[in-house]
N, C-alpha and C positions, 0 to 999 in steps of 0.2 A: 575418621575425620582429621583425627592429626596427622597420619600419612598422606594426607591431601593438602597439607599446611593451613587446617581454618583453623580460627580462632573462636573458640567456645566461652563466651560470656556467663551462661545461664546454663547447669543440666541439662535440669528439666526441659528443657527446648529441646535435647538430644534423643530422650527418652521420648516425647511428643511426635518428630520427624519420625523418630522409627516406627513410629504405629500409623505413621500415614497411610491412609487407604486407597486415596486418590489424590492425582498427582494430578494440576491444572496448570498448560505451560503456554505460553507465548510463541507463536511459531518463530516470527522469524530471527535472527541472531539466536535463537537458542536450540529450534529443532531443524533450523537450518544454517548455511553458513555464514548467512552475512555480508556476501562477496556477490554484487549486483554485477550482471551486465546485459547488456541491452540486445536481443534474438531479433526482434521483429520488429518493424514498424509498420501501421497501417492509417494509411491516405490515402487520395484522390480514389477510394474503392476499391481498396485493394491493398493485400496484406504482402510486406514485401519483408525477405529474409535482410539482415540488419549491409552485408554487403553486396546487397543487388538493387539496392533501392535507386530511384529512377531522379537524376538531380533537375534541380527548377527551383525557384519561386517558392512552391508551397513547399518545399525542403527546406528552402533558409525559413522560413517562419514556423515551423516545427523545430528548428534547432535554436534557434533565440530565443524560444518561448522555453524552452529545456532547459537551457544555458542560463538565463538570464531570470526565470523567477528559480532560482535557485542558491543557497548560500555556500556554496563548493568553494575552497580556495584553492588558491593557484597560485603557486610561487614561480621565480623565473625559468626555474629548467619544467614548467609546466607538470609537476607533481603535485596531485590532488589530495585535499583531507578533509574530511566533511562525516557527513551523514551517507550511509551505502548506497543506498537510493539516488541520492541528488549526485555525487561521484561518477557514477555509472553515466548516469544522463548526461555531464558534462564530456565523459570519458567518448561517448558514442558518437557528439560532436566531433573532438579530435579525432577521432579513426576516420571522418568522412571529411579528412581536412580542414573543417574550421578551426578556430585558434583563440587564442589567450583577448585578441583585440576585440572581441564580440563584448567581452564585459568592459577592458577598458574606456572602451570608445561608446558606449551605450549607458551612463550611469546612471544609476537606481536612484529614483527622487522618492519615493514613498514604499509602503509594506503591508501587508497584514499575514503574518508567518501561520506557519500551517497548525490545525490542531487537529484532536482526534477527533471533534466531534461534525466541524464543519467537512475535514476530510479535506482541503482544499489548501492552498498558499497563492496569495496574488502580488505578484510586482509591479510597481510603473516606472518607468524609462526612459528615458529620452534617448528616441531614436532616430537620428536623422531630423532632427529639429521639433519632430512631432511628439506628442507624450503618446506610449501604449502600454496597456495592463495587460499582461501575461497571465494567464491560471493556469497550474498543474494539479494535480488531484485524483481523485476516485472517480470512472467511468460516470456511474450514475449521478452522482454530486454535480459533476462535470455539467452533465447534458441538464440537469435541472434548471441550470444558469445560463445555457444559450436560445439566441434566436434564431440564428444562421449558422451557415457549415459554409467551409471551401474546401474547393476542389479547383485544379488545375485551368478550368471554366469559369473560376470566378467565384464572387459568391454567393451563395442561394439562400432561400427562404423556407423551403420548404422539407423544414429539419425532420418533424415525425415519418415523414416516408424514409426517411434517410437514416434515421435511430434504426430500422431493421437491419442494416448491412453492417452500422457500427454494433451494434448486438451479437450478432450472426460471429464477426470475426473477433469482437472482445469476447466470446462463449470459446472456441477453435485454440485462441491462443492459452486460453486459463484450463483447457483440457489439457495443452501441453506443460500446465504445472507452473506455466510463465504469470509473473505479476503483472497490472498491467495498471499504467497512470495515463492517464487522457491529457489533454493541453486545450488550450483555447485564447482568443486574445480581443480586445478589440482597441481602436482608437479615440484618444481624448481629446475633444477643445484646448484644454489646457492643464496646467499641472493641478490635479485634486488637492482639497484643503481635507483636512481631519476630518472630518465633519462625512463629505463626502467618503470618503476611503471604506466608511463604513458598510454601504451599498455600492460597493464597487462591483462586484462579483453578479451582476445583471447584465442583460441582453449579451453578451458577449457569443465569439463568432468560434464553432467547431471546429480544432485543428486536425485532430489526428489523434493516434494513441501508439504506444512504445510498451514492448511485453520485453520481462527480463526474466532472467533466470537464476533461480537461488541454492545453489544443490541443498540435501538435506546432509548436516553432519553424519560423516562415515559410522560414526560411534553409536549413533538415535537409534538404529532399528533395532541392536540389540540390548542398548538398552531398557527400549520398552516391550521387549520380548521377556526379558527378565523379570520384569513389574509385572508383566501378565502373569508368569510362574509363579507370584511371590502373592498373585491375587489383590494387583494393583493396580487401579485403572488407573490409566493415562487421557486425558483432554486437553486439546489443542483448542487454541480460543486465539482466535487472530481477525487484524482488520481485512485483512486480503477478502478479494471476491469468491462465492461459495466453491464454485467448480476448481479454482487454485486448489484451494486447503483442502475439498477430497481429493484431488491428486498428490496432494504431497503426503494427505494420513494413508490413504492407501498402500503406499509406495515405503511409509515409515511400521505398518502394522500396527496400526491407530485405529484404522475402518477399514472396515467391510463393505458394508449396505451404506449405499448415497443417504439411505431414509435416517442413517444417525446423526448426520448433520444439520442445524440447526441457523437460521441467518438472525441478524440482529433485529433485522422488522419483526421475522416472526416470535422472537422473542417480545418484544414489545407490546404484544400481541397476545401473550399470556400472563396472567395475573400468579403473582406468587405461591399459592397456594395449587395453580397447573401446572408452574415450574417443579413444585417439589416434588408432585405425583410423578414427573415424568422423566425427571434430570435422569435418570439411571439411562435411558434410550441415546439418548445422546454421546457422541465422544470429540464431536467437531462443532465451535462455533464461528461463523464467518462475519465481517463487517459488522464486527460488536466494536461499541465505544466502552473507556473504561469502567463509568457505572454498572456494565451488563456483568463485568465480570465481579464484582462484590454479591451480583442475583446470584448468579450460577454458586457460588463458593458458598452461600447460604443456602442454597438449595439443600446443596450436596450434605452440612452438615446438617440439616432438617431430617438426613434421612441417618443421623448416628456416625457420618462418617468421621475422617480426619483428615481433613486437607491443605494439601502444600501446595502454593503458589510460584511459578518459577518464572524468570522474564525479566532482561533489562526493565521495564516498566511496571514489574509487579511492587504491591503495597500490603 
């Protein structure tokens, strides 16, 4: 550890880390790089590679909705710093020629920033004189909060037939290992008071979805090939949708079998004392909020282990 320049407060911590038996990590920025950029986008029914996509109408309103509920800065020679995710989304605008003016010219009157649990972030704007709430978020979170979807035809009502194709191609893109955040927006009367902001995230209108790409650090696979040697499991616990995160443990020597992977409902789903019989089956968990990971970490030591927690967001 001192060849790696930490600094060692306490031993006993030292001796503790080395008898770890299982390693519980964070996917992304940790067993991947951290470095978003935007592959796919899919609209008006149809999943389009990030430079083939078809310009219109419902393109500007998939890229303000990206742009703009998002807290990315922008300085004058247009270099971004932010959060990877929202970067990227800004970033994918600029390649398809939008510009720095989409924020200036559209200012943010209100907020409710994103968290893990709602999964979601909403802006409102004024755009063009009119106020409009943006949401970016988690496929399913997403759709839980609309009424309508658009499409190049306008927009429709008749969202549950329509959930099968946005399914269909948010399944397609997260086999290809791609994250994937949904958009949606709709139009206000006038500028929301506090009060209101709070139920903003209703009836709102289906925009699209944007699949990016995360590579996994060069370094992980043999890392956790090593832990495997050393008879140390490794678990990945990430928000991302299920079929992502077994593409990515797959590909890291994490999982095998789809069946070891676990989603945050189904967790929910089991009471603690099913958690503990069964945590050993497991080595992936998907669209877990951070209380599920304090389950899992007692699960695991319920069964004698020693566990280390790794992850910008671990506690």
């Amino acid at each position: 550890m001192v060849k790696k320049n930490a600094i060692v407060k306490k031993l006993p911590a030292v001796e503790t880390l080395g008898s770890a038996s299982v390693i519980c990590s964070d996917k992304t920025g940790t067993l991947t790089q951290n470095k978003m950029t935007v592959k796919k986008l899919f609209y008006n029914s149809k999943t389009y590679n990030i430079e083939e996509v078809e310009r219109g109408e419902l393109l500007d309103k998939i890229i303000y909705a990206n742009i703009l509920c998002n807290d990315t800065k922008i300085n004058s020679d247009n270099e971004l710093t932010g959060d990877p995710t929202e970067t990227a989304l800004t970033d994918m605008g600029f390649k398809l020629d939008y510009n720095k003016s989409i924020v200036d010219e559209n200012i943010r009157v209100k907020e409710l920033p994103f968290d893990s649990d709602r999964k979601l972030m909403t802006t409102v704007n004024k755009v063009n004189g009119k106020y409009i709430a943006y949401t970016k978020g988690g496929v399913d979170e997403l759709l839980a909060k609309c009424t309508a979807y658009e499409t190049n035809d306008g927009i429709k009502t008749d969202l549950e037939n329509y959930k099968k194709e946005i399914y269909l191609n948010n399944e397609e893109m997260a086999k290809s290992a791609l994250r994937v955040l949904a958009c949606g927006y709709k139009v206000l009367e006038k500028e929301p008071t506090d009060e209101e902001m709070e139920n903003i995230e209703n009836d709102l209108i289906y925009l699209g979805m944007c699949g990016m790409i995360d590579p996994p650090r060069p370094e992980v696979k043999l890392a956790v090939a090593k832990c495997k040697t050393a008879g140390i499991k490794t678990v990945m616990i990430t928000g991302d949708h299920k079929i992502t995160a077994i593409a990515i443990a797959k590909e890291l020597g994490i999982l095998e079998n789809e069946e070891e992977a676990l989603t945050g409902v189904e967790l929910e789903n089991m009471s603690d004392e099913e958690l503990t019989k069964n945590v050993r089956k497991y080595s992936v968990y998907a669209r877990v909020s951070p209380e599920h990971k304090v389950r899992i970490v007692k699960a695991w030591k319920a069964n004698g282990e020693i566990v280390a927690m790794t992850g910008d967001r671990s506690k």
